[in-house]
N, C-alpha and C positions, 0 to 999 in steps of 0.2 A: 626907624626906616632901614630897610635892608639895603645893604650895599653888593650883593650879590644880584645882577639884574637877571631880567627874566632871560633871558639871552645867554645868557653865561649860564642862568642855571640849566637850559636845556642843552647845550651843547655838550656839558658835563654830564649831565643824566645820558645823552644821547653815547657819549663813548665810554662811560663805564659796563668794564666786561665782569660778568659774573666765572666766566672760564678762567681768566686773565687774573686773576686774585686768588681763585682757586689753585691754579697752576701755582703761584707765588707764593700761596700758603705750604702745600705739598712740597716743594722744593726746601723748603725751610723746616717741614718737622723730620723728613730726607737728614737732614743735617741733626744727628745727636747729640744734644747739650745740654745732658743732664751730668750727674757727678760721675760720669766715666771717662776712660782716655782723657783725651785734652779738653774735654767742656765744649765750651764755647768757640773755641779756636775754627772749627770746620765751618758753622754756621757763619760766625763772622766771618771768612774767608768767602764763603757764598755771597752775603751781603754788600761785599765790595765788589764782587762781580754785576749784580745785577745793577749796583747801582751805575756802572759804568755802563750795561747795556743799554740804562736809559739814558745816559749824557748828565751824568750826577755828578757834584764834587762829590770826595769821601773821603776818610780819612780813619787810621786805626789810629785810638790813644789805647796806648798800653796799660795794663792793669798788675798784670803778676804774672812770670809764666809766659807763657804762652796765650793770656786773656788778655783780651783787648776788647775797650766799647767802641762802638762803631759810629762816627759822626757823618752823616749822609745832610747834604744842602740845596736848596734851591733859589737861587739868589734870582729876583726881581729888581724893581728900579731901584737905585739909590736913596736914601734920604728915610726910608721907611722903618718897621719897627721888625724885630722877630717874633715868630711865634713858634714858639719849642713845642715837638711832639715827642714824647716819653715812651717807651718800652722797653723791655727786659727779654735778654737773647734765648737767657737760661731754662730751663725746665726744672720740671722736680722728676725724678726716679720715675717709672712705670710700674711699678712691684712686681707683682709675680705674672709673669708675661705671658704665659700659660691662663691666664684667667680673659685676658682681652679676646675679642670675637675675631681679628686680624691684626696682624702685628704693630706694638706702637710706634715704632720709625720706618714704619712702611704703610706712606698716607693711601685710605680708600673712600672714597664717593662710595653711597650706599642712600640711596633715594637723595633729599635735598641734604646729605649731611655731610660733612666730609670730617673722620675720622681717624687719628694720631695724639699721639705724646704731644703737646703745646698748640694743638687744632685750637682752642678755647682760651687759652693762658700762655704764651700769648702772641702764637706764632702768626695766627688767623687776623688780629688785630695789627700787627707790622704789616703785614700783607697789605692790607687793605691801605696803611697809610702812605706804604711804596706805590701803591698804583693811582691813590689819591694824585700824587705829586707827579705821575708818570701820566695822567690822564690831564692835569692843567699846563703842563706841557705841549701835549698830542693838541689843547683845544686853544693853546696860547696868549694863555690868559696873563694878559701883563699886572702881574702883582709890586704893589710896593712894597719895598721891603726884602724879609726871604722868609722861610719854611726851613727850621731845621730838627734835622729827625735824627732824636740822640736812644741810644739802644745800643742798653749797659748788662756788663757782666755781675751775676752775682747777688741777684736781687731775691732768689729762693734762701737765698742761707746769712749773707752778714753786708749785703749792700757796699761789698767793697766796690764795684764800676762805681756807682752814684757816688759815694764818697770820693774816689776820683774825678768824676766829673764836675762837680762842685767845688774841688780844689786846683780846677786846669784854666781857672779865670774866664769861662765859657760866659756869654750875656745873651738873656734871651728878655724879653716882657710881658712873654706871658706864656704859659704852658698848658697842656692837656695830655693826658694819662691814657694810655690806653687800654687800661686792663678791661676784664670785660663786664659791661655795664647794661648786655641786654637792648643796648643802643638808647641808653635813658640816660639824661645825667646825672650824675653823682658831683656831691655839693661835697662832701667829706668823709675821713674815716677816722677809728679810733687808732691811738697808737699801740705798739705791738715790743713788749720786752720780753727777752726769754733768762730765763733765771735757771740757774744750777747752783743745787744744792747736795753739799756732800756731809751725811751722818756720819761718824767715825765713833767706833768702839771697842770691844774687845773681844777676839776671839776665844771661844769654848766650846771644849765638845758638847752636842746636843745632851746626850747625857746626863751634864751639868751646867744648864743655865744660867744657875745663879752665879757661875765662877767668870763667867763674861759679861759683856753689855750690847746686847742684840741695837743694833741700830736702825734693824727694819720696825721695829716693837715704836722707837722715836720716830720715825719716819712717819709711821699709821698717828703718831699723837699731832704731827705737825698736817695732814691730808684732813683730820678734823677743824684744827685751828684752822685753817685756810676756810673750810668749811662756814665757819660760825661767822670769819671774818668776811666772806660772799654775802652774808645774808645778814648782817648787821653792820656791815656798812660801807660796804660796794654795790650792795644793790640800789641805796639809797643817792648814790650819786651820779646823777643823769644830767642827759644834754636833750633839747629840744628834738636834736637832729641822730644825735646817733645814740640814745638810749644810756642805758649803764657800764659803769667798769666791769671787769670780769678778772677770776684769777683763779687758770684751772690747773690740774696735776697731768699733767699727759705723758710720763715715764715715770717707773721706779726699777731700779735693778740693783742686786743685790746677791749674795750666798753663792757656792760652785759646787756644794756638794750636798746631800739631804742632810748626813749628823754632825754638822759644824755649824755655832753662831759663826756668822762674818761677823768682820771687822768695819765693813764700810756699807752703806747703801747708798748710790745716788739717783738724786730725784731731779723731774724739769716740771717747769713749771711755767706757763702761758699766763699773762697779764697785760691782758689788754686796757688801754686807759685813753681819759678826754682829755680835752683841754682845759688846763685848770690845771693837770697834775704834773709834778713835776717826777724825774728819776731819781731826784734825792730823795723826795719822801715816799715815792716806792720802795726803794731800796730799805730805807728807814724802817718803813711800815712792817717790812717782810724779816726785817732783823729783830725785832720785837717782838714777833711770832716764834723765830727760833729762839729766842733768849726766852719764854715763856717755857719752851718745849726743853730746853737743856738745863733748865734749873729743875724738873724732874727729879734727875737723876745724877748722882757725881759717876763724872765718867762719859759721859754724852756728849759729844763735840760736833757742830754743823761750821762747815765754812759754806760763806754766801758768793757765789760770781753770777756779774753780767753775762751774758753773752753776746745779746743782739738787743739794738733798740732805736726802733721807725717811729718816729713821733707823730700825737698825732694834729689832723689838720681841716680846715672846713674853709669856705668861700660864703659869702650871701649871698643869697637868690638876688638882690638887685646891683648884683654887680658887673658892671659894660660885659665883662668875659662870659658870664653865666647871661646874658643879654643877647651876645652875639651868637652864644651854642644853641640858645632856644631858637633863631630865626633861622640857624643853618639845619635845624633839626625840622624845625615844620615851619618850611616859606608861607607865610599869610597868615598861618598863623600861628606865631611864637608861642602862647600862652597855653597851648597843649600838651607842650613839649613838658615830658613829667621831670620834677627835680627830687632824689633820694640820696638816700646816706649809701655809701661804699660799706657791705658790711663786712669784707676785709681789713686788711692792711694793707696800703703800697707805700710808693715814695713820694705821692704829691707835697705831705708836710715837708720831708726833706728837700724838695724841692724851692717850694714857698720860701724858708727859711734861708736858706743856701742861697740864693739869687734873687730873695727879696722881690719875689712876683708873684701875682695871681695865680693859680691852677684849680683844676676842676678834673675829673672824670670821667671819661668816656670812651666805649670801647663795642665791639660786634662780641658775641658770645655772650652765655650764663657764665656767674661767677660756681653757680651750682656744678658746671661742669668742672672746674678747677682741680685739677690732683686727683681725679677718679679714675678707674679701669673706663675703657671704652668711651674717653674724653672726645669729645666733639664741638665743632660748631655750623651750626645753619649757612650754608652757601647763600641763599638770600640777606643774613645780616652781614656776610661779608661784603658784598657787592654794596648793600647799602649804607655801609660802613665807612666806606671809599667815598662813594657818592657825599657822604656828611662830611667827612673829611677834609677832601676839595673844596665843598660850600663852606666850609668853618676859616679855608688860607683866605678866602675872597671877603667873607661877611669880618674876619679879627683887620686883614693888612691894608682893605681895601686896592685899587689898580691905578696906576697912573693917569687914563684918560679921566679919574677925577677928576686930576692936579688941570688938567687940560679946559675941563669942563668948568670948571669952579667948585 
């Protein structure tokens, strides 16, 4: 049964603004935060402003620098539960800026779209949960409990905010993600480790090959190994919900001049993984592979580094949270409402884990738009973005005139 009444949900449909989240998206990809100047610092600076325009607590937890995640609240009656709303302040680069149709930190409307650096991932999806909370305010809806909307630094490259956040004794009971989901939920995703690998050998002039140990020549033996090990026995291990592991090469660099072996080549390397696996036997796995590749040759040396690693995480379809998102998603009828895999990486695992609560995924925009030139998201799933939002603090906290009602 929905706890969202008919009443409340139209007073909510009736004051969410699709200009109003619009403007609050554009203000926010306005603010650059990707690896330039100070990151994050200006957006979140922003973020405490508006949260103030709407009569918000807020609060900067500092991270490194001049980084800080930003804790924005809505506190309701007492006695109630929290329910954390997740997003990430950061952007990834724009690459070559020359290539986008109008500039990426200078937001443009262009039919239903509205276009910029983080419109998609994940500016457009904050937006909509700031006007969420700014809209059941405006329609004063007595929640129990509170809405807290945590929006962390750092989440494009090594998830140092979330690691802060998870270590600042923060309590929430249940959270939702808002990266973007197409407005559909997402029940889980794989985890996400990045590996660096460094060949080391001996330099010689081209000339004389034989007088060096080329490490690019080991490199190409280990892009096979990786190869055979994809297809004999990564591909073999699947999950109902999000498919197989994966373990790609996504950089190699190497050599400064045409007639010299280098000495070094480094490689990265993408490994995505389920549950079930752990980072010891990744690690493991991928050391075995080098040690395959360096007994080759005497002389061939690879060291193995972490660098970054999101674990990963999933919810069941019948669980209260994934319950209450389907009735906030389609009042009457919940059972429409579609459930899919995230086929990214975010932080829900680390969240789940870290604070030992439920989470799920959900968000306005394509994850297809993610990290591309001429990123965008649909002004209509912003707006209804908000709108679910709202429906989701009402349908998770429930209102006090329950407590009243019985």
């Amino acid at each position: 049964m929905s706890r969202c009444t008919d009443s409340v949900r139209d007073a909510i449909h009736r004051t969410v603004s699709k200009n109003r989240v619009a403007e609050l998206a554009g203000r926010l990809i306005r603010e650059r935060s990707d690896l330039s100047g100070d990151m994050e610092y200006g957006a979140g600076q922003l973020l405490m402003r508006i949260a103030a325009e709407m009569g918000l607590e807020a609060e900067e937890q500092p991270v490194e620098g001049r980084r800080s995640n930003i804790l924005i609240r809505m506190r309701g009656a007492p006695g109630g539960k929290t329910l954390l709303y997740s997003g990430h302040i950061d952007v990834v680069p724009p690459g070559a800026e020359e290539l986008w149709d109008s500039p990426p930190f200078e937001p443009q409307v262009r039919g239903d779209r509205l276009y910029g650096r983080g419109a998609c991932d994940m500016k457009g999806s904050i937006a909509a949960m700031l006007h969420a909370l700014e809209v059941l305010r405006q329609c004063a809806v007595p929640l129990r409990g509170e809405v807290l909307l945590a929006l962390d630094v750092d989440e494009e490259t090594s998830n140092k905010g979330m690691r802060r956040l998870l270590a600042s004794g923060v309590r929430a009971d249940a959270c939702i993600v808002g990266e973007p989901t197409d407005l559909e939920i997402n029940l889980g995703h794989k985890g996400v480790m990045g590996l660096w690998l460094t060949f080391s050998g001996r330099r010689a002039h081209a000339s004389r090959p034989e007088m060096g140990v080329n490490p690019i020549v080991h490199a190409a033996e280990m892009v096979e190994k990786i190869r055979a090990f994809q297809s004999g026995t990564l591909d073999k291990r699947q999950s109902r919900l999000l498919g197989h592991s994966t373990m790609t090469v996504t950089m190699l660099q190497a050599g400064r001049e045409l007639n010299s072996i280098p000495d070094r080549c480094d490689m990265r390397v993408d490994r995505r993984y389920l549950p079930g696996e752990t980072a010891e036997q990744i690690l493991a796995e991928t050391q075995r592979l080098i040690d395959e590749v360096s007994s080759v040759e005497e002389g061939c040396r690879c060291t193995l580094q972490m660098t970054t690693n999101c674990p990963p995480g999933e919810i069941e379809a019948e669980h209260p949270l994934v319950k209450a998102m389907m009735s906030a998603v389609s009042p009457g009828k919940p059972e429409r409402a579609a459930l899919k895999p995230f086929l990214a990486s975010c932080e829900m695992a680390m969240l789940m884990e870290g604070l030992g609560i439920p989470a799920l995924i959900f968000g306005p925009g394509s994850i297809r738009q993610a990290h591309i030139t001429n990123e965008y998201v649909e002004l209509d799933q912003l707006a209804r973005g908000a709108e679910i939002f709202a429906r989701m603090a009402v349908e998770y906290l429930g209102t006090a005139q329950e407590d009243r009602h019985g």
